[in-house]
PLY file of the C-alpha trace (Angstrom):
ply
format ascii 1.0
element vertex 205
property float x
property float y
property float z
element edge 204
property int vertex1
property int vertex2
end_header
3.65 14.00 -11.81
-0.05 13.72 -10.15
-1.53 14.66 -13.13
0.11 12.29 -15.13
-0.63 9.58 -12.98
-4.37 10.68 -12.97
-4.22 10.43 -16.44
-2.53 6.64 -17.13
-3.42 4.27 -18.56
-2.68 1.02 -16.54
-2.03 -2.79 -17.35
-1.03 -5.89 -15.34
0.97 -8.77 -16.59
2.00 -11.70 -14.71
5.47 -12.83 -15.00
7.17 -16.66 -13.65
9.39 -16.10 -10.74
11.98 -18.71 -9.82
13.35 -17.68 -6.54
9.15 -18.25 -5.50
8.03 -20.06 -2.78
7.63 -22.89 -5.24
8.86 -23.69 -8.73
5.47 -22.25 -10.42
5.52 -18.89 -8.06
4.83 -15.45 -10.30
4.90 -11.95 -9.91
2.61 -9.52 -11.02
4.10 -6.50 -12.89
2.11 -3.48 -13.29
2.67 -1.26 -16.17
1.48 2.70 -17.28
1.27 4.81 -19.82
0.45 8.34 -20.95
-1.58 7.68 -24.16
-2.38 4.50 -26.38
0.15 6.12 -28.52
2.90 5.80 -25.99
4.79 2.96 -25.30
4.35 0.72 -21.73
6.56 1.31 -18.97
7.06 -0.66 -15.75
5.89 1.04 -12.84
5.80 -1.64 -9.64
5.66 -5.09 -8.96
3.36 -7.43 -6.80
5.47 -10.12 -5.18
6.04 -11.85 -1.83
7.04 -9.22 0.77
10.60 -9.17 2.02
9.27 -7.18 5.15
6.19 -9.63 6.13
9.04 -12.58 5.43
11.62 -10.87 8.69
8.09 -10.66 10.55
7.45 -14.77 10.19
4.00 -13.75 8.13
4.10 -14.87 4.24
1.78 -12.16 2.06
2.15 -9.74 -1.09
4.38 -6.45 -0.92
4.52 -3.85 -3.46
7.69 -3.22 -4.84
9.95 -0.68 -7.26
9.76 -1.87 -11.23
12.03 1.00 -11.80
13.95 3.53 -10.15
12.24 5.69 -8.17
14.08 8.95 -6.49
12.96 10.66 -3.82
9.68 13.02 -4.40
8.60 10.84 -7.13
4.41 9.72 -6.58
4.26 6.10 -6.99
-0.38 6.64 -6.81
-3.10 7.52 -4.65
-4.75 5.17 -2.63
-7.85 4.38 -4.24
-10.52 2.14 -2.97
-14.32 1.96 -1.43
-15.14 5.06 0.69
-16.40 3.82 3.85
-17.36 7.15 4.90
-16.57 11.32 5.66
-15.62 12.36 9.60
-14.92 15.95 10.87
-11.22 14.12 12.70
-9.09 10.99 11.69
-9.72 10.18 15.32
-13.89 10.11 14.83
-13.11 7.80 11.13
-10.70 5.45 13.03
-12.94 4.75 15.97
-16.24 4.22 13.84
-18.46 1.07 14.33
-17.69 0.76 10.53
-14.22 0.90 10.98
-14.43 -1.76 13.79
-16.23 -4.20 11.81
-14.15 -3.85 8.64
-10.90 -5.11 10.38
-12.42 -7.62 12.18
-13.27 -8.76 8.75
-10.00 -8.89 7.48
-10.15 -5.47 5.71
-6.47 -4.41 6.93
-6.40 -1.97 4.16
-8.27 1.58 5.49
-6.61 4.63 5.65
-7.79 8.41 6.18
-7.32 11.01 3.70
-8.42 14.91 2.69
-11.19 14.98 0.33
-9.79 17.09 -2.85
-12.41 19.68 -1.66
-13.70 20.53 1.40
-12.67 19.94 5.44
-12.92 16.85 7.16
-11.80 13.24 6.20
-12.50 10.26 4.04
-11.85 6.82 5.12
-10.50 4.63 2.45
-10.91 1.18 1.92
-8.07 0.28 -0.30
-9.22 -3.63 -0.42
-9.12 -5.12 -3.77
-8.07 -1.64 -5.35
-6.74 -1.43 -8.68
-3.68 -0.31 -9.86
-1.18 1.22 -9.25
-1.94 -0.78 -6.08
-1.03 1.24 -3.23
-2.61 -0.18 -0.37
-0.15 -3.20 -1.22
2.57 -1.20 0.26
3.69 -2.55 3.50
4.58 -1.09 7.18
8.34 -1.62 8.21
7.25 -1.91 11.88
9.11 -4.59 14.18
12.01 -5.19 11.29
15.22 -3.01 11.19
13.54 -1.16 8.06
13.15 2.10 7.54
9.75 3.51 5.39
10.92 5.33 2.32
7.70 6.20 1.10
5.37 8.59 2.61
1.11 8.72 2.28
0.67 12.67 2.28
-2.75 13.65 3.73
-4.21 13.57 0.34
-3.88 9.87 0.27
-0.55 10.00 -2.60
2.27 7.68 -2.20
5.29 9.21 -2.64
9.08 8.35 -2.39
10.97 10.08 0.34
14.99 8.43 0.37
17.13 9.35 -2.12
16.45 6.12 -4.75
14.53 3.01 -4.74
16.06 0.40 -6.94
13.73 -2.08 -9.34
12.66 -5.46 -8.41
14.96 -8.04 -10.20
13.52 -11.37 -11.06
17.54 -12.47 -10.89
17.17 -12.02 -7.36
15.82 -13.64 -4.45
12.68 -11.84 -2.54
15.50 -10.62 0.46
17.68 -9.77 -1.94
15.13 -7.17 -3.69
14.27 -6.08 -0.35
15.60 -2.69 -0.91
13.12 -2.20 -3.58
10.31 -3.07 -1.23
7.62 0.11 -0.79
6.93 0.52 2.59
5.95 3.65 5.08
4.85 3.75 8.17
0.83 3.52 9.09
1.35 5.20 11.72
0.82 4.40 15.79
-3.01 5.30 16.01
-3.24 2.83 13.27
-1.41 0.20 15.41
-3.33 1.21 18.33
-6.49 0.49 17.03
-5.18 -3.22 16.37
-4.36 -3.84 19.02
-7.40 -2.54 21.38
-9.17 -4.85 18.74
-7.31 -7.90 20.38
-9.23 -6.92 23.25
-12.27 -7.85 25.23
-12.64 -4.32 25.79
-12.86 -3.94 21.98
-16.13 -5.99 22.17
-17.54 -4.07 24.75
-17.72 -0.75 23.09
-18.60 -1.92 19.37
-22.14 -0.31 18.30
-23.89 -2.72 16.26
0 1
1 2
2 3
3 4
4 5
5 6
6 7
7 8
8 9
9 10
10 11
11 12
12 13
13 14
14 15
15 16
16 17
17 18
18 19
19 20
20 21
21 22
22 23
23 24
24 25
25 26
26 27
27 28
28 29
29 30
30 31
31 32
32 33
33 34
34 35
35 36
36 37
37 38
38 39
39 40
40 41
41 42
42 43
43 44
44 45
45 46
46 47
47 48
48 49
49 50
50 51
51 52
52 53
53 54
54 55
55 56
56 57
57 58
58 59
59 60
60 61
61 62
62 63
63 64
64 65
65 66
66 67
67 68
68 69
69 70
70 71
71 72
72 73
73 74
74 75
75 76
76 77
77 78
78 79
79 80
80 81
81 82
82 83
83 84
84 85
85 86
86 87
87 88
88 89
89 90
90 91
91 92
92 93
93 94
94 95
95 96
96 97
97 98
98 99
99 100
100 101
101 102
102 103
103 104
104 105
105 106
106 107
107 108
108 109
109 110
110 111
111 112
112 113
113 114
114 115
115 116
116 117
117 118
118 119
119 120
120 121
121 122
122 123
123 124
124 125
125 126
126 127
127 128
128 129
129 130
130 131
131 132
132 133
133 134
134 135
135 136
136 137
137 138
138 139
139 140
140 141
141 142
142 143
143 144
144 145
145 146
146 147
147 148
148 149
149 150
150 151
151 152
152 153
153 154
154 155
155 156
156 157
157 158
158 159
159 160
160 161
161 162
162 163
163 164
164 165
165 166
166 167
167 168
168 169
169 170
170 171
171 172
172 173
173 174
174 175
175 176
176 177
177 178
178 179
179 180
180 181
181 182
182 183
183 184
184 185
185 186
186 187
187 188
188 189
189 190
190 191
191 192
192 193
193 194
194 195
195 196
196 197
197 198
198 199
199 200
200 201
201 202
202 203
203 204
């Protein structure tokens, strides 16, 4: 299944969504295919998140546009490479790092190169589709992830099915179709010491 997402062909087409935040909301919908010879499928959906909603915060989730089951790859994280550490701990703690997030850029991850030892950091900001870095953490909501980021930097489904987003339905009511995994506590961690004073202190400019 990697190497058929490697190989898609991708297109994004914006569709009106009723149950919206207003009467002109839309959602994206993201479709792939094989070939030009093949026919489009739908693959995932950008739309309000249903886990951001529980946490008070409005913003864009990445849902289901079909069933997924577990093991299926929704993509790889894809993105700007910010740069190549020996440890996940030496990519996280970079001055680079630092001054991405407190520029907004919420979107970095750490992944193995295809080739090689050490590890990449990812800005997934503005990446194209299928949109991974869209995918939201359940943390501080009753959710459970079930999706997974292996080290390589590929989502993939890990519960049994994830239904497709209806437009029928409500944002909460599609919830279930919500992608979301967990970004882990060092990610969190880092956050947080950047709500910190002592952040400041040990930034290298």
């Amino acid at each position: 299944m990697q190497a058929m997402l490697r190989r898609s062909e991708w297109s994004e087409v914006k569709m009106h969504y009723e149950h919206g935040r207003s009467h002109a909301s839309s959602v994206t919908y993201v479709y792939r295919r094989d070939a030009a010879s093949d026919p489009w499928e739908p693959w995932v959906v950008i739309a309000q998140s249903a886990i951001l909603k529980r946490l008070g915060i409005t913003g864009w989730g990445l849902y289901a546009a079909r069933t997924f089951k577990r093991g299926d790859y929704i993509g790889k994280m894809s993105g700007t490479l910010v740069g190549h550490y020996a440890t996940r701990e030496a990519a996280m703690t970079a001055p680079e790092t630092r001054r991405l997030l407190r520029r907004g850029h919420d979107k970095l991850i750490t992944v193995r190169p295809s080739q090689g030892s050490g590890f990449d950091l990812i800005d997934g900001q503005g990446a194209g589709p299928p949109h991974v870095e869209m995918a939201n953490d359940p943390r501080g909501t009753r959710l459970e992830p079930n999706t997974e980021l292996t080290e390589y930097g590929w989502l993939r489904v890990t519960r049994g099915q994830v239904p497709a987003f209806s437009l029928a339905k409500t944002v909460e009511q599609n919830v279930d179709a919500e992608l979301r995994w967990s970004y882990q506590e060092s990610y969190w961690d880092l956050h947080e010491l950047l709500g910190t004073d002592a952040a400041h202190a040990i930034e290298v400019d």
